[in-house]
Each structure stands twice: as C-alpha cells, then as structure tokens.
N, C-alpha and C positions, 0 to 999 in steps of 0.2 A: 565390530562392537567394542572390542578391546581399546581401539585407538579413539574409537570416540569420546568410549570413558576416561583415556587419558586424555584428551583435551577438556571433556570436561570438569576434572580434577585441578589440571592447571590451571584454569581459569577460576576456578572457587580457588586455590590456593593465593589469585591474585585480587579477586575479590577482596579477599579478607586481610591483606598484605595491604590497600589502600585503604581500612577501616571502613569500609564503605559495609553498609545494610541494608538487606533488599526493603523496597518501597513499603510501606502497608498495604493490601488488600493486593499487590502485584502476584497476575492467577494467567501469565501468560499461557502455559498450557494444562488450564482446565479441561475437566473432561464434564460434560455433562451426563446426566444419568436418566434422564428424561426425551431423549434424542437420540438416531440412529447417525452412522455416517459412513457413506459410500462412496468409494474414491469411481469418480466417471473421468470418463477422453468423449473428447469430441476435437472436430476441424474447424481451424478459423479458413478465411478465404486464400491463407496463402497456403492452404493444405498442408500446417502446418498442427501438430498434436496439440492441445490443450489439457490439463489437467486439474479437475479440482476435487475439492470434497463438498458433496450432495449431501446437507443436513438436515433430516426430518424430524418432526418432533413425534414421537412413537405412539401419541394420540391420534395422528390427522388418519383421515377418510379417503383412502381412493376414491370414493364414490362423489366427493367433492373438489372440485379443483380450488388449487390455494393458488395464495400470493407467495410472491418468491422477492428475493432480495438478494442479488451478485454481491460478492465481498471481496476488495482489492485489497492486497498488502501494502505496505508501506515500502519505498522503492530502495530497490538490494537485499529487500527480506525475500519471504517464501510465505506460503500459506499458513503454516506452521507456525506463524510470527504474528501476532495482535491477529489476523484477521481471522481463525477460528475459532477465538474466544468471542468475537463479537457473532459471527455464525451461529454460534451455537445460544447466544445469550437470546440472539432474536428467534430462533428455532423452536427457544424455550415458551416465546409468546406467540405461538403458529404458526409462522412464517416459513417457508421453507428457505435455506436459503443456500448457496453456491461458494464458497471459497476457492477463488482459482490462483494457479500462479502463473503470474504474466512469460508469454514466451521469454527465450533465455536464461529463467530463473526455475530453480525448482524441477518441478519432475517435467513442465512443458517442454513442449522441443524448441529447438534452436540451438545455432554453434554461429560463432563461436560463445560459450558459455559466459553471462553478465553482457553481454552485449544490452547498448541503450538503444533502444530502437523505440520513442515516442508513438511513430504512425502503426504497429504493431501494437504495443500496448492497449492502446485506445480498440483496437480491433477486437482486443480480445474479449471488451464488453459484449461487445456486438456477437459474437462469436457463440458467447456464454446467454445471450438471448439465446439466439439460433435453437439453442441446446436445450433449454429450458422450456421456449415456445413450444418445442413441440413434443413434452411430455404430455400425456394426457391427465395427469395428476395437476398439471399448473393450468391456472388462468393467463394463457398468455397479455389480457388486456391491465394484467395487474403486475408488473415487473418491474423493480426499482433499481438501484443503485448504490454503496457504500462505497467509499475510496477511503481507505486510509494513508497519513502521510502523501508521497509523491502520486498513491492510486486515485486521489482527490481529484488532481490535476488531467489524468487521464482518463477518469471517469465522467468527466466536462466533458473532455474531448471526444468522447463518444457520444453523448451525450445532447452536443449539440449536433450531432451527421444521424442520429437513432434516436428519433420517437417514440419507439417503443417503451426508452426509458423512462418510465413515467414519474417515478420522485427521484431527490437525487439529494443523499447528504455526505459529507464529505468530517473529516474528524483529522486534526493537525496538519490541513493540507500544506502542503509545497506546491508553490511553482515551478515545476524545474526549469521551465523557459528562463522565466525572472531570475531566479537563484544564481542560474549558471550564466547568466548575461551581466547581471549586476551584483550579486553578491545578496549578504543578509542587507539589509536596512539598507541597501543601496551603494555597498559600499564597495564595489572594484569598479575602477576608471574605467572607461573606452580603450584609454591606452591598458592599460593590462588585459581587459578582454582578448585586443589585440595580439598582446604576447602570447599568450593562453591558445590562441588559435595556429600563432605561427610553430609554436614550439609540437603541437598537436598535427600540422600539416608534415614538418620536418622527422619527425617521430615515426609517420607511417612509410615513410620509407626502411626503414631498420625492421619496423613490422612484417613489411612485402619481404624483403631480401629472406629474414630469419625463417618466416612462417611461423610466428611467434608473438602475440601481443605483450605488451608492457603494464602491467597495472600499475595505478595509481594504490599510494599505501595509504585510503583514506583513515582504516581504524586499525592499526597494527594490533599485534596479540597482548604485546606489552604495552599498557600506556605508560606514555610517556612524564616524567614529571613536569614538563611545561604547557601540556596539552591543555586546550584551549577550553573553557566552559562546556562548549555545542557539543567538542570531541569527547568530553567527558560523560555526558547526559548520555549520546547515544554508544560508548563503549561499555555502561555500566548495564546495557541492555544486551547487545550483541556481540559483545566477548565474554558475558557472565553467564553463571546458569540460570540467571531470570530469566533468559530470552534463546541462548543458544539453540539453533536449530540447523544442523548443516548437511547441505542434499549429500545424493548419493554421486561421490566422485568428485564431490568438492573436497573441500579443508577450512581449516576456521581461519587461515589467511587467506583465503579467497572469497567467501562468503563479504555481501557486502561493496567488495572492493571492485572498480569499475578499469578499463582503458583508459585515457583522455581522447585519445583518437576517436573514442566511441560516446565518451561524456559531452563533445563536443557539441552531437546532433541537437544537445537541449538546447543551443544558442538558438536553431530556428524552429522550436515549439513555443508556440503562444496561446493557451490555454481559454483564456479569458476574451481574446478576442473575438468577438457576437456572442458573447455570452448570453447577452438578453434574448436572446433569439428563442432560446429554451420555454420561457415566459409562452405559455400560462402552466408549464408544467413546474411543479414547487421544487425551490433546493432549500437543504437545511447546512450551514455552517458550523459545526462546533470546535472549539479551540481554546486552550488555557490561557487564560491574564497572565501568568510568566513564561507562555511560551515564545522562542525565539522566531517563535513562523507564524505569529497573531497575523501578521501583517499582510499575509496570503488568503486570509480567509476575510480581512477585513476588507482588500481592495477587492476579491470576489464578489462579495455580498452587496457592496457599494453601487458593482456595473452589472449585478442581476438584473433580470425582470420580476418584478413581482407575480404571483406570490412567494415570499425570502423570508428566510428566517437567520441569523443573525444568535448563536450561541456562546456567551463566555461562560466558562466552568473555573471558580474565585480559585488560584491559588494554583491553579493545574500547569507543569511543563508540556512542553513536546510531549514528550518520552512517556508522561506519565497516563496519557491517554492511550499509550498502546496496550497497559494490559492493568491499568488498577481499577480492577473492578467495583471499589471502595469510592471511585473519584470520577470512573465514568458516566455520563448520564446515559443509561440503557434505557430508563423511563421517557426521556424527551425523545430518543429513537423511535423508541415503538411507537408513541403518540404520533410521531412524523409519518411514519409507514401504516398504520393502521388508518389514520384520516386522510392519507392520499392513494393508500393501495384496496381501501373496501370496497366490496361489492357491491355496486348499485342495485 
C-alpha cells in the first residue's frame, strides 16, 4: 500500500507539473451505491482462470432472470480501468453485468504477464457467457456485449464464432489488427511493417537465451516533452490518478506496456473480416468526432450487416470516453441493450 501511494503521489505531483486538469465529469473509479459487486472465477477453454466483477443492481429479483451484459477494457488496462464505471452505469438501469479482465492482464491468469494473445482474448467473451449462462439468475437467451477501446475489436471477434452474443456495442474501438499493421490513418509503409517484424523475430532470440522479455516503453512514467498528442491523451489517463490502476505484482512501468515479440501477433488479427455475418444480431458503434480511432468504428459500421447503428458523441476524444461520465452517452447504451436484450 505504501508504494502504491507513492506512485500515486508521483504521478499527481507530475500531473500538476504539466498544468494539466483532470477532465470534467472524469468518475473513472465510481462507485455506485445502488449496486452489489462480486469478484467471480470461472474457466475459459484453455482452463485457464478468468476473473471478473459480477455487478448487480441491489433491486433485481432472484426469482427473475435478467439480462446481462459482458464489459471488456480497453487493451493494456484492467477491469478497474473505464470498464467498471460502464458496469456499474448499466447495472444501475437493470442489467446485470460482468466486468472481466482479459487473460494476461489483471487478476486473470496467464504468464507470461501483458502477453497479446488476440485468439484468447476473444475467448474470454465466450468464456464469460459460459459463466453467465449458466447462472440461474440470468436469461441466458439475453446476453450482450460491451468492448471498450482494443475489447471492441475482440468483442467482434467473439462475436462473430458466439451467437450467443446477442447485441454488441463497442465505445473508441481499436483495431488492433489494422493499427499494428498499418498505423493510425494508415500511416506505416509495408516496408516498416516489415522492419517492425524483422527487428521482433531477431529480438526473440535474446528473449529465449535470457528467459527474460523485453518491453516496449510505450507510456513511460515521465512524459516526455516531445511526446506525441495520442501519447499524451492516453498518459494523462494511465500514469495519472484519473485512471491509475495497477494489479497485484505489477508496477506503474509495467502496466500498459507490452513485448513487440508479443505485440506482433496483432499483425494477423482481423477483426472485421465477415463481420456481416453477425447480421441480424444488432451492433452499436460509439466514438468521438475528435477521436484519433473514429476511423475503426467508422470502417466497422460501413462492413456491418444490418441492423448498425453508427454513434458520434460532438466533441469527445478517445480517452474521454473511458470515464467522462459528463460526455458519455449511458442513455443511447441502455436504449441499445434494453431494445435488443428484452424479453419477449
């Protein structure tokens, strides 16, 4: 506890050292008061631990079975990070719903720790049905979907192999396939992919010998002063105390931060491909007019099947949809979830 508080000391002492100011309405870790939450485990198929928080809203009826709604984080977070604020938001409108942390991350299992493992990820939706389906408290014929960030991308992914998933919205998704193949707006060559790969094949040798990975310093503790817009938006979240959240046996320079040898595997993740296939089951898009990742939810939405929905929020970054409660639309969520997860 002590070293916690001194990380997060020094991070608010660097907060304020860049004049910066937390968002309006940023309520990353709200608590609700209206709502129970219970940390559960269950097994994905590669009998591997999953871990999430089971949010109920402290009205509901045993004697009815509810809708339920899975909540992914945003990728290199933890549960603890936007996706319990949205849990709990929709929890507050009936829903029961699931906050997991995807293997690797968080309290799930997996080693080595931050490892990218897409075909996992996506499992873990599946997993988190599993889990859900067969409470007697949930309708399993009513089960949806939330991804935040990078969980957008892997909440597809499940998405399209599990019809269970019945609605499916997604809120500043990434691509990670796209992203890590060609950059934001499309901007790393073939040739630099290329290097990116060679330098990431040549790298795991040094891995093998050491027994040791190498991370990449995507957000270091200290930003940098030349640091780039995208690295500023998301350090003012995950090395501040807007957002800090750091598991158990990590460090606030580890949190976040990935291998290349292991960031690699997003080169052959492709999300969107048969997307439509999901069609006639609804997905909802939401995404800020100045965020840096519009462009993941727009070509989404483009190669869905209908029924799509298509949301901009005026004025919203990335970043500002993981926890400004001020700026999120929790109203067009529920309206999404209530008209596609009611009971007939």
């Amino acid at each position: 506890m002590k070293r916690l508080a001194l990380l997060l000391a020094l991070a608010a002492s660097s907060f304020t050292t860049l004049g910066a100011t937390l968002p309006t309405g940023a309520d990353n870790f709200y608590k609700s008061d209206t709502v129970t939450v219970e940390r559960v485990t269950f097994k994905n198929q590669y009998h591997m631990e999953v871990v999430g928080n089971l949010v109920r809203p402290k009205a509901a009826s045993n004697a009815t079975a509810s809708a339920a709604v899975i909540v992914g984080h945003p990728m290199g977070a933890v549960k603890e990070q936007s996706s319990m604020l949205y849990a709990q938001k929709l929890a507050e409108q009936g829903f029961v719903t699931l906050a997991i942390d995807l293997p690797f991350w968080g309290e799930s299992d997996g080693e080595p720790r931050n490892l990218v493992a897409p075909e996992m990820y996506s499992e873990a939706f599946s997993a988190a049905v599993d889990y859900l389906g067969t409470r007697d408290f949930i309708d399993r014929t009513r089960i949806g979907v939330l991804g935040v960030c990078g969980s957008g991308s892997f909440a597809i992914s499940a998405a399209k192999m599990d019809p269970r998933l019945r609605a499916i919205a997604t809120v500043s998704m990434y691509d990670m396939g796209d992203v890590t193949r060609n950059g934001l707006g499309q901007s790393v060559s073939l040739e630099q992919r290329k290097a990116m790969l060679a330098k990431a094949a040549e790298q795991r040798y040094t891995e093998f010998t050491t027994g040791k990975g190498i991370f990449l310093d995507y957000l270091p503790t200290q930003l940098p002063a030349d640091a780039d817009p995208v690295t500023r938006e998301f350090w003012a979240f995950y090395r501040t105390p807007r957002g800090i959240a750091i598991p158990k046996g990590r460090t606030l320079e580890t949190t976040q931060n990935r291998m290349l040898t292991s960031e690699v595997r997003f080169v052959n993740f492709y999300p969107f491909n048969d997307i439509e296939t999901i069609s006639p089951r609804p997905m909802l898009f939401i995404a800020g007019s100045e965020a840096h990742s519009l462009e993941f939810s727009q070509k989404a939405y483009a190669l869905a099947g209908q029924p799509k929905a298509l949301h901009v929020v005026p004025g919203a970054g990335h970043v500002d949809l993981y926890d400004r409660a001020d700026v999120i639309p929790f109203d067009k969520l529920t309206r999404f979830f209530v008209a596609n997860l009611s009971a007939d």
